[in-house]
C-alpha positions in Angstrom: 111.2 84.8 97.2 113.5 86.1 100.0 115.3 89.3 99.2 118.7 90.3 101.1 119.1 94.1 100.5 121.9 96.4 101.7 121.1 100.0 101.3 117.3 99.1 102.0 116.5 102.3 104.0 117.7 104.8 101.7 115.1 106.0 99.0 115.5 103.3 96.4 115.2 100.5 99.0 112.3 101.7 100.7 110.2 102.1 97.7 112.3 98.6 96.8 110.6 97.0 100.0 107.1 98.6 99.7 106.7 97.0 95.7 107.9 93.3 97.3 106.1 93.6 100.6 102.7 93.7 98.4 104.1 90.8 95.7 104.4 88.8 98.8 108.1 88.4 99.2 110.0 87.8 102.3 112.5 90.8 102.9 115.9 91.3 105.3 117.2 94.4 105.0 121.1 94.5 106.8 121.5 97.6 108.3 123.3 99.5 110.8 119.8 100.7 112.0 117.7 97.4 112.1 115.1 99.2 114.4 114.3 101.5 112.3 114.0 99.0 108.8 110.2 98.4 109.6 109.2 102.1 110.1 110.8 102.8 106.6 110.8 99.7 104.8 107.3 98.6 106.0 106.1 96.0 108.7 106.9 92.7 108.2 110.5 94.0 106.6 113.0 92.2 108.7 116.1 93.9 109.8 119.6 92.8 110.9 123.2 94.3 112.1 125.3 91.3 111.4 124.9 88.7 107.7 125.5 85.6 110.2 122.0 86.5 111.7 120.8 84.5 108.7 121.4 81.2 109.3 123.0 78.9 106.8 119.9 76.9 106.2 117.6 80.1 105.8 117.1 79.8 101.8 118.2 82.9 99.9 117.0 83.5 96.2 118.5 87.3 95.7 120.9 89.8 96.9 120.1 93.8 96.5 123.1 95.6 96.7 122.5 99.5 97.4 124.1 100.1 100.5 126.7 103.3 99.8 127.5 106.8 102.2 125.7 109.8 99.9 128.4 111.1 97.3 126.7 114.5 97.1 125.9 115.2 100.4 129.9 116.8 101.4 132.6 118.0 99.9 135.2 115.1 98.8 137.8 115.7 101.6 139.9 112.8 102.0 138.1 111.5 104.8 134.8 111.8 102.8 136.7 109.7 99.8 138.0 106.8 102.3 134.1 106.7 103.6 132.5 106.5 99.8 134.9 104.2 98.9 134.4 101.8 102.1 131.2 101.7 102.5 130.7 100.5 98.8 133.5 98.8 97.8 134.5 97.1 101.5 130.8 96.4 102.4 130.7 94.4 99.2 133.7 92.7 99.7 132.6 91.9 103.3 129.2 90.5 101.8 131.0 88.6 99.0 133.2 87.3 101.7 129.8 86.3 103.6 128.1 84.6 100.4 131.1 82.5 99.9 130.9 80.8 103.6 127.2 79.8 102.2 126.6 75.9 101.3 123.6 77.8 99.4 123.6 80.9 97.5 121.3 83.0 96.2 121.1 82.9 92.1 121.1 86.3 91.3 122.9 89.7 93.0 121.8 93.1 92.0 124.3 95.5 92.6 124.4 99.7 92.4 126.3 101.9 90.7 125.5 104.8 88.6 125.8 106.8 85.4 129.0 108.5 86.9 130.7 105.0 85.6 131.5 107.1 82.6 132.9 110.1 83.5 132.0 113.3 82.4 130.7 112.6 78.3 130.2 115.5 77.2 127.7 115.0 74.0 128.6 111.5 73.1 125.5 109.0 74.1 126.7 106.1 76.4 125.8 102.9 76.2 126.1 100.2 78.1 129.1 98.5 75.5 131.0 101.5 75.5 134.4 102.2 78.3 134.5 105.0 80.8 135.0 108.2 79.0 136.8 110.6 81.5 137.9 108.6 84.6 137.8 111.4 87.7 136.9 110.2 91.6 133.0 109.3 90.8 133.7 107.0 87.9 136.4 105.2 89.6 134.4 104.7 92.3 131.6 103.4 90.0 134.2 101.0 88.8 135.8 99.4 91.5 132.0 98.9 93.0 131.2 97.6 89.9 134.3 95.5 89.4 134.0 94.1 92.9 130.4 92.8 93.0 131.5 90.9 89.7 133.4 88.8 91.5 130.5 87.0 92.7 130.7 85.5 89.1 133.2 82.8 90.5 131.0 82.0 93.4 127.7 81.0 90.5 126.0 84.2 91.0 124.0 85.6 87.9 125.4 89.8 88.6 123.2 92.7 87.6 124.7 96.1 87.4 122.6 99.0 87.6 123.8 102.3 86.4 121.4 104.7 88.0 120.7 108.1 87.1 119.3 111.1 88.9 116.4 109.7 90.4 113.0 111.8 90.8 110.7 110.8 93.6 108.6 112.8 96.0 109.7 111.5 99.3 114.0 112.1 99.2 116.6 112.3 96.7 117.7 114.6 93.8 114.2 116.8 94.1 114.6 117.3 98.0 117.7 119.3 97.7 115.8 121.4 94.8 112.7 121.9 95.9 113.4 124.9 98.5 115.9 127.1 96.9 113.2 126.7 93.3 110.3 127.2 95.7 111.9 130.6 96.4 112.4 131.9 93.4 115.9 130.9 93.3 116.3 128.3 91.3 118.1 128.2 87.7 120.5 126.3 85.8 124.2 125.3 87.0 127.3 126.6 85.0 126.5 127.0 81.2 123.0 124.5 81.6 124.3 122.7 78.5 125.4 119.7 80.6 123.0 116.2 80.0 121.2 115.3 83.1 120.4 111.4 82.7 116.7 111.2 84.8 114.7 108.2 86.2 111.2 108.3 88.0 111.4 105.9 91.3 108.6 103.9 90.1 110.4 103.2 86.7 114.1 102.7 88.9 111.8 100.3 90.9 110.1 98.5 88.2 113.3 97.9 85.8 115.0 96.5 89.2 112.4 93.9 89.6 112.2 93.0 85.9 116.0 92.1 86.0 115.5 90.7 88.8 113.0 87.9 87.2 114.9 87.6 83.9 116.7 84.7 84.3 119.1 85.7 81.7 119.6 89.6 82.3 123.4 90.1 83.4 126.1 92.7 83.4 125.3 96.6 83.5 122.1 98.4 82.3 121.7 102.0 82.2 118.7 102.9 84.9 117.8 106.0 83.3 114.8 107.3 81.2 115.1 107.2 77.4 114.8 110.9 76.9 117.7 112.8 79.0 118.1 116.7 79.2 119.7 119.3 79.1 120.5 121.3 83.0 118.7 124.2 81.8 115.9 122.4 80.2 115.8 120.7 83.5 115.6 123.9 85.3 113.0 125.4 83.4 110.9 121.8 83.5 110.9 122.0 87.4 110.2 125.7 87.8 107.2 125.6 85.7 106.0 122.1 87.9 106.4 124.1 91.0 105.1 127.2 89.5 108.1 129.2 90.0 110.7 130.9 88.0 114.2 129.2 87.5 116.3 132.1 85.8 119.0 132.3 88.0 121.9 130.7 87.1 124.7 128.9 89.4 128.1 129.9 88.3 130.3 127.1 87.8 133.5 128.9 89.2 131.6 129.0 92.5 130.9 126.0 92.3 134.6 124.5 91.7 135.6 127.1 94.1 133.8 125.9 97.3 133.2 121.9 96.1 136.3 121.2 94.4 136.5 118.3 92.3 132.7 117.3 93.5 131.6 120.7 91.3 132.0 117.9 88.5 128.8 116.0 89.3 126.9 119.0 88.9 128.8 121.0 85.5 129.2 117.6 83.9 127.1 115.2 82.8 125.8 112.0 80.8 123.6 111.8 77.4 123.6 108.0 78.8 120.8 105.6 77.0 119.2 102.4 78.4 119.8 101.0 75.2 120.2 97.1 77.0 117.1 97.7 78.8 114.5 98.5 75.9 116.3 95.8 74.0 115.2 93.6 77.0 111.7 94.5 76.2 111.6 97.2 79.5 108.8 99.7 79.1 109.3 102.9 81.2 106.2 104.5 82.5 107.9 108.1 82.1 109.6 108.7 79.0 109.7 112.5 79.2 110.4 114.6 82.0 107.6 116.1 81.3 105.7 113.5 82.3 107.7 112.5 85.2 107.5 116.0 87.0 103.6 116.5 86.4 103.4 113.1 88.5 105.6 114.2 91.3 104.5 118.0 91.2 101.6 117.8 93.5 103.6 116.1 96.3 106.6 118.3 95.8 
């Protein structure tokens, strides 16, 4: 099979690549760094700056569609917001535009978005068949992402949406920002910890991607997130004791709104969100608990 990702050097992709490197699949990852795609997506991972590098008789089965500027990495100054938006909603639109100029196309396109598609939801559980419930900067974003790799409905494209939690992996992401300020002693939970903090270990985010993938008839959004979410201070607790530290210290969540603004929100709300469409698939995660999940990752932490 030959896989066109965007987004392919960031964590999910390169774990992405390394899973259908050893299946045997042939890989293009577009990038902005193509130099760099087979030192982090693995050799053999080819890597391109423009879409018209593949030519139009170079077969294409599936499109993974990751590619998006970090939305926790800065505060959202207006400049920040006009870079999240564009390099999700424009770089779709400009691969969308691409896939249409194709005689062939692939048959499926995997697209990201995340559990921010709902908005802040308090205690409710969110499933896939249920609207945004608060709709603040990250959930609109969500949507129009969402909303614009849809399109590719009218062009006989099977579209996957995955709404991806907090992923937990070793090697980047969510734990990489933790791990020093818990290592020291200094870790704790953020604003009251009651908050739901919808989890999902990279080798379960990579495995459910490739089982929609090969389901002919998977479609719309799923919820990328383990079965068993918790609470921020359960959370807290969970990762001090896998790193053998305290986490007592709480963040306050004036502080937090004071110097991140409307960003403060991804970190004192939260989602009780439920993979509901994925079990009824017939997807088995490998970490239901965190728990579990953190006792895996602990040792290379």
């Amino acid at each position: 099979m030959h896989i066109l990702l965007t987004g392919g050097t960031g964590l999910i992709g390169r774990h992405l690549c390394r899973h259908w490197l050893a299946q045997g699949h042939r890989l293009t990852v577009w990038s902005r760094r193509p130099e760099a795609v087979a030192i982090l997506c693995g050799e053999g991972v080819r890597g391109i700056t423009e879409l018209d590098e593949l030519e139009a008789v170079d077969h294409l089965d599936a499109v993974v569609n990751l590619a998006g500027a970090p939305i926790a990495d800065r505060p959202w100054t207006a400049s920040r917001r006009n870079l999240l938006w564009s390099s999700r909603i424009a770089l779709t639109e400009q691969l969308l535009a691409w896939l249409g100029r194709r005689e062939q196309r692939p048959g499926v396109l995997i697209s990201g978005s995340a559990v921010g598609w709902y908005g802040d939801g308090g205690e409710r559980e969110l499933t896939e068949d249920l609207p945004p419930v608060v709709e603040d900067f990250a959930s609109q974003l969500c949507i129009a992402w969402e909303e614009t790799a849809c399109r590719a409905q009218a062009q006989g494209i099977r579209v996957v949406l995955v709404r991806t939690g907090l992923v937990l992996a070793s090697d980047g992401g969510f734990l990489s920002r933790l791990r020093l300020p818990f290592k020291l002693g200094l870790g704790g939970p953020v604003g009251n910890g009651r908050q739901w903090m919808p989890w999902i270990h990279i080798d379960d985010q990579v495995a459910l991607i490739d089982f929609l993938l090969q389901r002919t008839d998977a479609s719309g959004p799923y919820n990328a997130c383990a079965p068993e979410p918790v609470r921020n201070r359960e959370f807290a607790k969970q990762l001090g004791r896998a790193l053998h530290r305290p986490a007592v210290i709480p963040l306050p969540g004036l502080l937090l709104k004071a110097g991140l603004g409307e960003m403060s929100n991804l970190l004192l709300g939260g989602q009780r969100a439920y993979p509901a469409r994925l079990l009824a698939a017939g997807f088995t995660f490998r970490f239901n608990d965190l728990q579990s999940a953190l006792g895996n990752l602990s040792s290379r932490l």
